[in-house]
LOFITOR-476412 format. One record per residue: residue number from 1; residue in three letters; x, y, z of N, C-alpha, C in turn. Coordinates in Angstrom, 2 decimals, always signed. Layout:
N
 seq type     n_x     n_y     n_z    ca_x    ca_y    ca_z     c_x     c_y     c_z
 NUM  ALA       X       Y       Z       X       Y       Z       X       Y       Z
...
REM end
This chain:
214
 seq type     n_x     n_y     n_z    ca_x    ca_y    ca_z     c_x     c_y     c_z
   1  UNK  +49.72  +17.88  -45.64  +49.71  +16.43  -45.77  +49.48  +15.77  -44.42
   2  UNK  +50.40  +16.23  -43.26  +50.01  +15.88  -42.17  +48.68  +15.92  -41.43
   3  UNK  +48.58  +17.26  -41.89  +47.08  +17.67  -41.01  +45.48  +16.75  -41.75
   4  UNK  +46.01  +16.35  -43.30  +45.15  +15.41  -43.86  +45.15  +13.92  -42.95
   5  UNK  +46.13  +13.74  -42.61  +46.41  +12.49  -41.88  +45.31  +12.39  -40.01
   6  UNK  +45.50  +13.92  -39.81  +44.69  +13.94  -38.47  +43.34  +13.92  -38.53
   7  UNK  +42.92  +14.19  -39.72  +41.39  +14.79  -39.72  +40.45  +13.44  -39.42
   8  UNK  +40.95  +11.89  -40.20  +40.13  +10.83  -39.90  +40.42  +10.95  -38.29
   9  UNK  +41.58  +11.35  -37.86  +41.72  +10.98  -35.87  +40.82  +11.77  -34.88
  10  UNK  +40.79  +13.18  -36.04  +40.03  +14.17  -35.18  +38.39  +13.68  -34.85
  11  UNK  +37.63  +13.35  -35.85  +36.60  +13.16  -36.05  +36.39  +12.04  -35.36
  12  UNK  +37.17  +10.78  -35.40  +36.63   +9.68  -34.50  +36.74  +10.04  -32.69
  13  UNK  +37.66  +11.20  -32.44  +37.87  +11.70  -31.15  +36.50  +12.35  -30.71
  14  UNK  +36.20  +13.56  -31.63  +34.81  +13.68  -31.72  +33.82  +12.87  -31.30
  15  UNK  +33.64  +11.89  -32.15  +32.57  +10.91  -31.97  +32.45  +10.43  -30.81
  16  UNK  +33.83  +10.00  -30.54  +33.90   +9.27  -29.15  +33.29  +10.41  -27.82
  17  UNK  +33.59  +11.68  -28.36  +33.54  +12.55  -27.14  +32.01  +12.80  -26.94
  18  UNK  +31.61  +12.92  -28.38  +30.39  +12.86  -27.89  +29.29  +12.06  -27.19
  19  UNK  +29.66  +10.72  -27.95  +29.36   +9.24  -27.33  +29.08   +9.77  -25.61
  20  UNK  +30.42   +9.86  -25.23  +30.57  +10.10  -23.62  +29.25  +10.81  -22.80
  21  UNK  +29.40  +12.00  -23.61  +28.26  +13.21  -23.23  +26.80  +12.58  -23.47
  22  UNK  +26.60  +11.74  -24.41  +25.23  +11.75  -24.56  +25.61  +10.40  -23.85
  23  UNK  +25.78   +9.49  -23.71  +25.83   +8.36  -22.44  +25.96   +9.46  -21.10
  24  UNK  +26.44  +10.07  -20.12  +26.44  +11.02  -19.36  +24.82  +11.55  -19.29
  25  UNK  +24.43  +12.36  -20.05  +22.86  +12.41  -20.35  +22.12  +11.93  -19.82
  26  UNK  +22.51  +10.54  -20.64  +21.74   +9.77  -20.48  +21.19   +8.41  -19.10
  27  UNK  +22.54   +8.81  -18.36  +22.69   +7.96  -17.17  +21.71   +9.00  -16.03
  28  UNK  +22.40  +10.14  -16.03  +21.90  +11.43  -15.68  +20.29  +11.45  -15.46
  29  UNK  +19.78  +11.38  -16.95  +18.06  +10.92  -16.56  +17.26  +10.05  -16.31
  30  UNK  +18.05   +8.58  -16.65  +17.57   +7.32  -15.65  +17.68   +7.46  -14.18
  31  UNK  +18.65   +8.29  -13.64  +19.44   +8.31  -12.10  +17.96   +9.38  -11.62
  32  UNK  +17.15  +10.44  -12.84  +16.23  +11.53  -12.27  +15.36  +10.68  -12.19
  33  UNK  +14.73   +9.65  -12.90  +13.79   +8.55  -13.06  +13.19   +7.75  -11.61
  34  UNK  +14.83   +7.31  -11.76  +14.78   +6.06  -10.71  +14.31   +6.88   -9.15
  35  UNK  +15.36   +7.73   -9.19  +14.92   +8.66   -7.96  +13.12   +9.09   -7.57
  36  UNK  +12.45   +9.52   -9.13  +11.09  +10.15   -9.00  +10.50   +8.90   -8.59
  37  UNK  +10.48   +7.69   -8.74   +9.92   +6.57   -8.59   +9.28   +6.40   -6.93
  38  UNK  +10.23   +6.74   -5.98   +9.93   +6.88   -4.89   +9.35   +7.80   -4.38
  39  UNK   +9.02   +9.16   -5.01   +8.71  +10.47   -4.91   +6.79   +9.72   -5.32
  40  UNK   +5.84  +10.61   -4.79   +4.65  +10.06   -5.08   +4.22  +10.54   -6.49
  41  UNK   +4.63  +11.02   -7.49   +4.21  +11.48   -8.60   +3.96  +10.65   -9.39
  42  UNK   +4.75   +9.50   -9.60   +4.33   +8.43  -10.61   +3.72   +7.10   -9.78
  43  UNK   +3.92   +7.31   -8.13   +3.02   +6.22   -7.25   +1.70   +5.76   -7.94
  44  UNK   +1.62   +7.25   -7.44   +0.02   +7.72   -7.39   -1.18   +7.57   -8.60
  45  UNK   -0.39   +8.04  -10.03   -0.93   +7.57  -11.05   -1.21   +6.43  -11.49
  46  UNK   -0.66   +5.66  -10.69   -0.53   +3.98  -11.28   -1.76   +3.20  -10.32
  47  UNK   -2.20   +3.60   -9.08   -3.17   +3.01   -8.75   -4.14   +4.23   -8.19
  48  UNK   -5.92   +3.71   -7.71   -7.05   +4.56   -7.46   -6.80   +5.02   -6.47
  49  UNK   -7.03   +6.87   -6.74   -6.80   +8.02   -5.44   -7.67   +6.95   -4.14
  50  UNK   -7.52   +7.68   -3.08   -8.54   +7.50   -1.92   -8.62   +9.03   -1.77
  51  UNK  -10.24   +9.35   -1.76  -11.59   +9.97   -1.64  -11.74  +10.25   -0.63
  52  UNK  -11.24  +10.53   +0.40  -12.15  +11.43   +1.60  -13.04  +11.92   +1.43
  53  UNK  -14.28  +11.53   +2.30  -14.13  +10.72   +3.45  -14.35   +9.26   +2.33
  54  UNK  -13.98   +8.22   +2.78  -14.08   +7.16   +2.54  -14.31   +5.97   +3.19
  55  UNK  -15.68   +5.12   +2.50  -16.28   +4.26   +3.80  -15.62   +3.07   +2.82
  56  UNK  -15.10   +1.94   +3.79  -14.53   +0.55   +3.51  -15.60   -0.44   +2.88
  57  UNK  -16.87   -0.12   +2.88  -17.79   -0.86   +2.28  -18.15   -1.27   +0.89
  58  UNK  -17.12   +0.63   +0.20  -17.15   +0.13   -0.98  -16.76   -0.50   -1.45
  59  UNK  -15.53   -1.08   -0.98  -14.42   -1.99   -1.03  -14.92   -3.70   -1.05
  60  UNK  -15.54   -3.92   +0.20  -15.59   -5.01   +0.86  -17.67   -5.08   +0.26
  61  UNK  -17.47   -5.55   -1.14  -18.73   -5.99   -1.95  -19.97   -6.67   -1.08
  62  UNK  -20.37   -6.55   -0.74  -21.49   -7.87   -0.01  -20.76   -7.95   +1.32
  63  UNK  -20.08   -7.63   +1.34  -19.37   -8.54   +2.66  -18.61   -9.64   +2.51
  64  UNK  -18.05   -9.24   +1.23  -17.67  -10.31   +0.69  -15.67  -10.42   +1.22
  65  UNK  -14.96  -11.35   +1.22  -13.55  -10.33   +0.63  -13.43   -9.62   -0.37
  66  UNK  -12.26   -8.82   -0.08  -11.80   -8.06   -1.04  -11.07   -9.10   -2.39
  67  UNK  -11.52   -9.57   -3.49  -10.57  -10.16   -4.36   -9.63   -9.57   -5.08
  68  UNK   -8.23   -9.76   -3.32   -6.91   -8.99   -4.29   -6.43   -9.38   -5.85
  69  UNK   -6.56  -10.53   -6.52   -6.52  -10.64   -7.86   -6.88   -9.96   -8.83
  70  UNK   -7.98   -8.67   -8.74   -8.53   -7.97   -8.85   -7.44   -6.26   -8.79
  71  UNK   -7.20   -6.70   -8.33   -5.98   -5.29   -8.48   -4.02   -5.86   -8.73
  72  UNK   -3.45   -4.75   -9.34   -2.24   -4.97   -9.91   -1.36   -5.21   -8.79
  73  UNK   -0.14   -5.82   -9.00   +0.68   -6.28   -8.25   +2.06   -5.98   -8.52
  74  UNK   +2.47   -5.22   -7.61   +4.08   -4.43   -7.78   +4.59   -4.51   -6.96
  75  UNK   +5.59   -5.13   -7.01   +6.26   -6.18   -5.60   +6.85   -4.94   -4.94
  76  UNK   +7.57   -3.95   -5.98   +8.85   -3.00   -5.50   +7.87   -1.84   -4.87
  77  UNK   +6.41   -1.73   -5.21   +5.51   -0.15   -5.08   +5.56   -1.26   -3.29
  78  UNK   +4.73   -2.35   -3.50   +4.40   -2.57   -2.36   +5.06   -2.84   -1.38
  79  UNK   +6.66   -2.85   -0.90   +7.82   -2.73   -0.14   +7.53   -1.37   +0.58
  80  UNK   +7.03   -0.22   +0.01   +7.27   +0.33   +0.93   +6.05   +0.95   +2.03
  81  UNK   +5.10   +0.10   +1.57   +4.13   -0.35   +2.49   +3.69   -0.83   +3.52
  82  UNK   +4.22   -2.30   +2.68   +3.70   -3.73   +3.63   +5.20   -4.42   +3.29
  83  UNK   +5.99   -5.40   +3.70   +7.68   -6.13   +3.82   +7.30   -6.90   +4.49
  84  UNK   +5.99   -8.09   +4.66   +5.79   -9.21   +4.84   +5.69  -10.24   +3.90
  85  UNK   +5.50  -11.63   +4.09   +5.49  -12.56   +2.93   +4.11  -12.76   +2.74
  86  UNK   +2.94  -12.34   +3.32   +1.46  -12.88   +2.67   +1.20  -12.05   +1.62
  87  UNK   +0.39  -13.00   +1.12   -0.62  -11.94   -0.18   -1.17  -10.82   -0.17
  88  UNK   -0.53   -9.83   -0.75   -0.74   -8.62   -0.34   -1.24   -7.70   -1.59
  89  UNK   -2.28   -6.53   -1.85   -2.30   -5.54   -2.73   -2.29   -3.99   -1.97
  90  UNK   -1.51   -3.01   -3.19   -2.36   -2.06   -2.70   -3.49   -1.60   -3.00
  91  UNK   -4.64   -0.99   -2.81   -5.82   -1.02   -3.00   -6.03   +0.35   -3.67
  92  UNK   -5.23   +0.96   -3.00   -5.31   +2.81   -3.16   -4.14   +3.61   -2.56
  93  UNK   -3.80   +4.67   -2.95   -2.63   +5.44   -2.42   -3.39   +7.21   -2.31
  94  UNK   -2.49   +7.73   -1.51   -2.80   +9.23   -1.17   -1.92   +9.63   -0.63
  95  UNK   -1.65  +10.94   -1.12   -0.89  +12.01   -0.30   -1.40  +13.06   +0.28
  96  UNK   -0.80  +12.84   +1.55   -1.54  +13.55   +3.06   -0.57  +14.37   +3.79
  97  UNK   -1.04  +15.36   +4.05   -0.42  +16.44   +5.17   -0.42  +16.04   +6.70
  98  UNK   +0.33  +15.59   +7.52   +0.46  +15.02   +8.76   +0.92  +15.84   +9.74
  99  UNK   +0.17  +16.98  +10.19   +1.26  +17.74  +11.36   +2.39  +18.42   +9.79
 100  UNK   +3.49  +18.44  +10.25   +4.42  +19.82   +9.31   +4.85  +18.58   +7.88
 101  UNK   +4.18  +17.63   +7.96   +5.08  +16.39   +7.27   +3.88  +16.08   +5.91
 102  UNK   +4.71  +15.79   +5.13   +3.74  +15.15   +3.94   +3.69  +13.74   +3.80
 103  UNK   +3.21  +13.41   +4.06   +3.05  +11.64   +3.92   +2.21  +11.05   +2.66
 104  UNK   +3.47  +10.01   +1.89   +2.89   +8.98   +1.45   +1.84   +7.95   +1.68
 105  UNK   +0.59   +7.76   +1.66   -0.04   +6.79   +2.01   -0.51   +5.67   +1.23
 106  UNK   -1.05   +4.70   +1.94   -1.80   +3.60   +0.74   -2.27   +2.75   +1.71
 107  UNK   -3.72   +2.25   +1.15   -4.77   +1.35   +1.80   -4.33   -0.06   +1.35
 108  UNK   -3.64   -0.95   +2.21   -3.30   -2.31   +1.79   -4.31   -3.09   +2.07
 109  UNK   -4.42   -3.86   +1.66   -5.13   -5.19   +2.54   -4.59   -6.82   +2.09
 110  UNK   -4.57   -7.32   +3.18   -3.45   -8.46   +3.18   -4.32   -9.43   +3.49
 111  UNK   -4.21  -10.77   +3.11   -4.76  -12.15   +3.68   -3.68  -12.72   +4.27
 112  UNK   -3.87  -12.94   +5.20   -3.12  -13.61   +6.59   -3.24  -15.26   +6.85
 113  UNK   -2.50  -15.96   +6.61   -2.55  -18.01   +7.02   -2.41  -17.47   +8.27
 114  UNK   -2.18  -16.71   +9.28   -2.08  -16.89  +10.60   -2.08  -15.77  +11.22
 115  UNK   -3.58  -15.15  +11.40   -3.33  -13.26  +11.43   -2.05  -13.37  +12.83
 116  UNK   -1.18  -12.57  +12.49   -0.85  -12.07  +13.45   +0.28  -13.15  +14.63
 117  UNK   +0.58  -13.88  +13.78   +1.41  -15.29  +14.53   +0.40  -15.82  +15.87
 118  UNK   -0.26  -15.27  +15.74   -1.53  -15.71  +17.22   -2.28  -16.70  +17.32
 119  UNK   -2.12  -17.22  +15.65   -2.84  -18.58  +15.87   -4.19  -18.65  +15.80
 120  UNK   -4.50  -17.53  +15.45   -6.31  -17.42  +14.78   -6.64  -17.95  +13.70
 121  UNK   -6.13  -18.03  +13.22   -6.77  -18.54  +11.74   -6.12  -17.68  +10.53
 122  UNK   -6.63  -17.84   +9.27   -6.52  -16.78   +8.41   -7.93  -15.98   +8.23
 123  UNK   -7.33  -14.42   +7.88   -7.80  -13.95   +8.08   -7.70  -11.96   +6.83
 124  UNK   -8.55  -11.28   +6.83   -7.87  -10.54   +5.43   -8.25   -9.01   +6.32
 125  UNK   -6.77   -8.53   +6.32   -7.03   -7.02   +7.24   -6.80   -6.29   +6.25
 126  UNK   -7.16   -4.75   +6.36   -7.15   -3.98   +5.90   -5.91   -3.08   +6.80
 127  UNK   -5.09   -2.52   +5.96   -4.09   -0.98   +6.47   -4.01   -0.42   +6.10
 128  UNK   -3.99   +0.75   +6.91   -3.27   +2.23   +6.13   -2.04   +2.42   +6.45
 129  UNK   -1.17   +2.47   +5.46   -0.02   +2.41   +5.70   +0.83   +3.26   +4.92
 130  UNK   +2.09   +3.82   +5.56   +2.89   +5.00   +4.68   +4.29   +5.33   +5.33
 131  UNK   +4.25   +6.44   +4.87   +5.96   +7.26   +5.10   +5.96   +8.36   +4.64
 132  UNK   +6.98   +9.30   +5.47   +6.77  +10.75   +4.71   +7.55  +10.81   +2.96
 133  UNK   +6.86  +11.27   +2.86   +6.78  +11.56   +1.15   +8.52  +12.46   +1.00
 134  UNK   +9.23  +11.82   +0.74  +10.95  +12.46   +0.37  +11.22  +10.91   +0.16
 135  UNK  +11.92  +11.76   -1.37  +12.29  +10.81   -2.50  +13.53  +10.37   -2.22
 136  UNK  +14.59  +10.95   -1.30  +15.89  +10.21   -0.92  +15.82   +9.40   +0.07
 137  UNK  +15.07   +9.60   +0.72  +14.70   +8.40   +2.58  +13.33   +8.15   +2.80
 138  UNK  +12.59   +7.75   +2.19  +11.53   +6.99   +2.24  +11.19   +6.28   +2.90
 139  UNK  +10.30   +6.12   +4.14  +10.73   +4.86   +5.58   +8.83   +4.85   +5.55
 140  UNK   +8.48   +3.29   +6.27   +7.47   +2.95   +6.24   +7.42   +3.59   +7.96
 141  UNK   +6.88   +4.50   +8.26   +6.51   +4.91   +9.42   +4.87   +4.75   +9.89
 142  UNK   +4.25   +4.12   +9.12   +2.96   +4.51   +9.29   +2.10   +3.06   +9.06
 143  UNK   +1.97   +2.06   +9.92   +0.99   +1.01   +9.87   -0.02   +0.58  +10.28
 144  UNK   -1.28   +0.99  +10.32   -2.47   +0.61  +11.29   -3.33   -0.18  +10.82
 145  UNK   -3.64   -1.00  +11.70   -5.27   -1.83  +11.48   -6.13   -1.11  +11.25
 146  UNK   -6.63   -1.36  +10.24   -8.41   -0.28  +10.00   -9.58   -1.29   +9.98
 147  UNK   -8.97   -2.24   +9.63  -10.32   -2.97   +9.13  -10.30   -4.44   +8.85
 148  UNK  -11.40   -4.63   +8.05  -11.32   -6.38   +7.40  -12.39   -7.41   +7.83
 149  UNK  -11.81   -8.45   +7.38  -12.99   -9.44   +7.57  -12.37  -10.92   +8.78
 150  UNK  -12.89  -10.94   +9.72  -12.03  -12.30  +10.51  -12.93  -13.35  +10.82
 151  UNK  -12.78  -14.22  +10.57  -13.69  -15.92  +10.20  -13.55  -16.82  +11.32
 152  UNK  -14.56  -16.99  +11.82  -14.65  -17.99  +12.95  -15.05  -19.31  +12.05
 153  UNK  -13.97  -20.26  +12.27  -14.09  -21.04  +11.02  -14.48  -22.89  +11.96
 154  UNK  -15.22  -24.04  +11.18  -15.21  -25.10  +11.79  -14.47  -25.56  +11.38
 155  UNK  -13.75  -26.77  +11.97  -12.49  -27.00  +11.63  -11.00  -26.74  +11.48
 156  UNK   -9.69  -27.11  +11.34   -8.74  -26.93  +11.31   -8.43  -26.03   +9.99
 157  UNK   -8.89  -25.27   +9.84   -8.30  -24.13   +8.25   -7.13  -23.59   +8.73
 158  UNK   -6.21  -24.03   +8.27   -4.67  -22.76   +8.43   -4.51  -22.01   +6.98
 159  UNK   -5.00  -22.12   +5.88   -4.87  -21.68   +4.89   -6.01  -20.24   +4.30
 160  UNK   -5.50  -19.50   +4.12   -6.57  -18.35   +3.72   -7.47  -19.02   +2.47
 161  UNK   -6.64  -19.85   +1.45   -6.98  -20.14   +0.10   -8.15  -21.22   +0.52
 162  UNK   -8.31  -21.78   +1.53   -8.99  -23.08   +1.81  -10.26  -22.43   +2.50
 163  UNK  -10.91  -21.14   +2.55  -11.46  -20.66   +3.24  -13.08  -21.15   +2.37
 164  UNK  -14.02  -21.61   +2.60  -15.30  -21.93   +1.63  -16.45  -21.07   +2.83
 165  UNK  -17.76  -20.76   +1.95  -18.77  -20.89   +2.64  -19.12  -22.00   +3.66
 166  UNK  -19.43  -23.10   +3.39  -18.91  -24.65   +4.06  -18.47  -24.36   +5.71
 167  UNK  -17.29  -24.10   +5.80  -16.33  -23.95   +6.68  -16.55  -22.72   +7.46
 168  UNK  -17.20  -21.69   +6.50  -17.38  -20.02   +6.87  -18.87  -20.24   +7.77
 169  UNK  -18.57  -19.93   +9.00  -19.93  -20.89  +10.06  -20.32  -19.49  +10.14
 170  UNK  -19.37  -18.36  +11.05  -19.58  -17.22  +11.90  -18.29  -16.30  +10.95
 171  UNK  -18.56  -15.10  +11.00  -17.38  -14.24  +10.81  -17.51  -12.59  +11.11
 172  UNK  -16.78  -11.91  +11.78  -16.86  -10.62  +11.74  -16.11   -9.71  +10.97
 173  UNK  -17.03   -8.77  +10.25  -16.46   -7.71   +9.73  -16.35   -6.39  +10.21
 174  UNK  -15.33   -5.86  +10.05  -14.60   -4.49  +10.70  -14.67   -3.49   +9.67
 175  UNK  -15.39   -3.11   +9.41  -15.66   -1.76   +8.43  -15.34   -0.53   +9.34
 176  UNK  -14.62   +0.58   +8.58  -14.69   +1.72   +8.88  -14.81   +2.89   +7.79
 177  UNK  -15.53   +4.11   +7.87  -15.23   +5.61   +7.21  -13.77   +6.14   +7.70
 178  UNK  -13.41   +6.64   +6.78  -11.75   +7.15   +7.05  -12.59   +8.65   +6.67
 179  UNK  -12.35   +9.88   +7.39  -12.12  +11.19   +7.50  -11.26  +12.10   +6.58
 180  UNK  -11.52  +13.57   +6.75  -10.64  +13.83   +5.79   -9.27  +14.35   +6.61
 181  UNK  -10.14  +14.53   +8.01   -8.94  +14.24   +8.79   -8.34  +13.32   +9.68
 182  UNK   -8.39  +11.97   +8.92   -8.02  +10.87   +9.11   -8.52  +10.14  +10.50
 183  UNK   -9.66  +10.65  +11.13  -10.59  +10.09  +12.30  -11.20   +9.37  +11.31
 184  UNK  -11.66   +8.27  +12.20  -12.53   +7.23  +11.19  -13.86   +6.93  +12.87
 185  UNK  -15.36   +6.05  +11.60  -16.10   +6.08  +12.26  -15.65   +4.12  +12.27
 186  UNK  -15.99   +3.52  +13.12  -15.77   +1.54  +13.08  -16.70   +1.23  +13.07
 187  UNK  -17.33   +0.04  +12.48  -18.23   -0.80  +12.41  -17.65   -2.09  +12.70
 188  UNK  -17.94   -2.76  +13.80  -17.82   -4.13  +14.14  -18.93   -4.98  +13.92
 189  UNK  -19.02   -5.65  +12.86  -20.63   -6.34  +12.67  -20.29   -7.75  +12.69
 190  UNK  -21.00   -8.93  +13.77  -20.48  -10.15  +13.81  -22.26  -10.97  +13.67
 191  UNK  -21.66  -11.83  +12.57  -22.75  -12.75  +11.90  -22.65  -14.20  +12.29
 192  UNK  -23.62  -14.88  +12.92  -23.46  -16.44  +12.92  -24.63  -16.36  +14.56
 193  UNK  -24.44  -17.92  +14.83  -25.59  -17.67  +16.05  -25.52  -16.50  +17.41
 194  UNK  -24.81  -15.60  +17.41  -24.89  -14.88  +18.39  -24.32  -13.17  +17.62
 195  UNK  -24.74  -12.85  +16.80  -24.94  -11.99  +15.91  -24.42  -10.57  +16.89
 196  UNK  -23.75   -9.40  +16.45  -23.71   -8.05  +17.32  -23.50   -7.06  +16.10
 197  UNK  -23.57   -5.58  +16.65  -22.67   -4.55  +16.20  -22.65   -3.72  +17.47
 198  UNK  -21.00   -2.96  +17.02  -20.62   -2.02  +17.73  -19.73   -1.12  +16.88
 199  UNK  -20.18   -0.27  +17.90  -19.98   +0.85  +16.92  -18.70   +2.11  +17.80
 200  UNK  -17.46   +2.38  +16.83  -16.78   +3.39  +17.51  -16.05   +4.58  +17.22
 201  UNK  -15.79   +5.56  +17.74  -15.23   +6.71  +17.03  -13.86   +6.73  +17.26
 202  UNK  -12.60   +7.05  +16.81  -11.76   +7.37  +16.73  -10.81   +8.38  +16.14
 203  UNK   -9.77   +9.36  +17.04   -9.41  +10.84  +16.45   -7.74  +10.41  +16.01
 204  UNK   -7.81  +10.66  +15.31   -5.90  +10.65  +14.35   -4.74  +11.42  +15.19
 205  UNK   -4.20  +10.66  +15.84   -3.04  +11.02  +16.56   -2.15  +11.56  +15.82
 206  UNK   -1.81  +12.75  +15.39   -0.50  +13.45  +14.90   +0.92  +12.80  +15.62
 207  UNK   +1.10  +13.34  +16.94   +2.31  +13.22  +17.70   +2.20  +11.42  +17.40
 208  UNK   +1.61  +11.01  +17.59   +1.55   +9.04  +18.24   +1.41   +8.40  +16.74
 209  UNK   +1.18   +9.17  +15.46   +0.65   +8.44  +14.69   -0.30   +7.31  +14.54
 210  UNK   -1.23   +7.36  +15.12   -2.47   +5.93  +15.83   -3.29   +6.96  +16.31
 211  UNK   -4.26   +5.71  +16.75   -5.38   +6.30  +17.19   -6.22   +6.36  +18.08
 212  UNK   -6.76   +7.55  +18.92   -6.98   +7.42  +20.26   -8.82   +6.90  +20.10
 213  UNK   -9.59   +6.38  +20.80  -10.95   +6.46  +20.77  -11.68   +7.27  +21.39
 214  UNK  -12.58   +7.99  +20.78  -13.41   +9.47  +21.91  -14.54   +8.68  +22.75
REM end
């Protein structure tokens, strides 16, 4: 009679116990989730490999900008990139062998109201930018100028968005080939009445992370 009395207690103890275990589980594989997130496995799938060797031209249409609107926007992917306030995408990501280190990478390119607090103008650079690839400490170690487009503009423009043909008098573009071992070839090409190119090589600093010119 008694033991009839336990059996509804036993079973809801049960339930409950199991409840526990499969919540446990289940915290368990959001916690493996959240973790892989930073790991490049699900980075990488979500936006276009970069191709070694790779020339910036394909990128930069006509000579045109790049129209970041044109690519997806992930505030949390792009933190560990770029942690400024301008308009920013990533363009492309890769994982690279650096000296004994695996590095996360990704090709940003940013439009700038004021490249550089310097008071140039706005302006839209291109970076390569990263961190070694470990999913518990993830650090942006890796930021360089590669490239872009910079506008010698008439008039007072502080705004990237305000940028027109009109206004667009002179401008130089900074194209480069990226390597597969991360030496790149530069193209400096400047358009308007006093027109140039120059041209330069540069070798991928392991120890310095940057880059020396040959």
């Amino acid at each position: 009679m008694h033991i009839k009395k336990f059996i509804p207690l036993l079973v809801l103890f049960s339930l409950v116990a199991c409840q526990k275990a499969e919540n446990k589980m289940l915290n368990s594989n959001l916690q493996k989730i959240s973790e892989s997130k930073v790991n490049s496995s699900l980075l990488i799938n979500e936006y276009k490999q970069i191709e070694l060797p790779l020339d910036l031209k394909t990128v930069l249409v006509n000579d045109k900008f790049i129209k970041l609107d044109e690519y997806l926007l992930n505030q949390k992917d792009l933190k560990r990139f770029y942690s400024g306030e301008d308009q920013a995408r990533i363009l492309m990501t890769s994982v690279k062998k650096i000296g004994s280190k695996e590095y996360l990478l990704g090709l940003i390119a940013v439009n700038f109201d004021n490249y550089e607090g310097s008071g140039s103008g706005p302006a839209q650079v291109v970076f390569l930018s990263g961190g070694e690839n470990n999913k518990n400490n993830y650090k942006n170690t890796l930021f360089l100028t590669m490239g872009g487009k910079f506008p010698i503009l008439e008039g007072e423009v502080v705004k990237f968005n305000n940028i027109n043909e009109f206004k667009l008098k002179k401008y130089c573009i900074q194209s480069f080939i990226l390597n597969n071992d991360l030496s790149k070839k530069e193209e400096i090409k400047c358009v308007g009445s006093d027109p140039s190119i120059e041209k330069k090589s540069f070798k991928f600093n392991i120890s310095q992370l940057g880059y020396d010119e040959l």
